[in-house]
Every structure is written in C-alpha cells, then in structure tokens.
C-alpha angles and dihedrals in degrees: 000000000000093000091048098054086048093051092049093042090061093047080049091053098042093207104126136236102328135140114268127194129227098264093054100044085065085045082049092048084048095056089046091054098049091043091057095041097046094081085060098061092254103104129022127202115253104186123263132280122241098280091062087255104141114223124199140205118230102227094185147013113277108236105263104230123151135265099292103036089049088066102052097044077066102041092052082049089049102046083050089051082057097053093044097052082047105254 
C-alpha cells in the first residue's frame, strides 16, 4: 500500500524520476492520500507552493474504523483514482 500512495504522490506531484528524502516521501504518501480522497469530498485541492508541491485543505473528518476497514476505505478510493486517470 505504501508503495502505491508513494507512486501516486510522484504522479501528484509531476516532477519526474528524483531522489526524495524521507521527509518528503511521507509528504509524497500525504499528497497521494488527499488526491484520492478529494473525489470523495475529504480533501480539496488549495494550489502549490513555490516549489511546485500541491497542499491541500481537509474539508471533513475522515470516518474512524479500525485497522482493516481503514484499508480498505483507501484501497476502494484508490482503485477509483485508477479508473479516473484511465488505467
């Protein structure tokens, strides 16, 4: 899943094949989240910063569940990411 989120974070992000740190493969994972969450009314997009990073406003409370249903809350959102960008 982890590798999933970071995949989609770069595409997010638009910026190519680089090195990221850390730091900014969380921030990666985060973008990833909001962007496959946004659809569902969870996340909306604000603009980017000047280093061409998006940010993004949480707009509601994201449903507590536990470990497992969590999961696959975000696996359903990214599965319909997929079929909206066309693969």
């Amino acid at each position: 899943m982890n590798g999933v989120l970071l995949l989609i974070g770069v595409q997010e992000l638009g910026a190519g094949t680089m090195e990221f740190s850390k730091e900014q493969k969380q921030d990666l994972m985060h973008i990833a989240i909001c962007s496959v969450l946004g659809p569902s009314g969870y996340y909306s997009f604000d603009g980017r910063d000047e280093d061409g990073w998006p940010h993004f406003t949480q707009l509601k409370p994201l449903p507590e569940e536990n470990l497992f249903e969590e999961e696959n809350f975000l696996k359903d959102h990214i599965l319909a990411y997929f079929q909206e960008m066309g693969f």
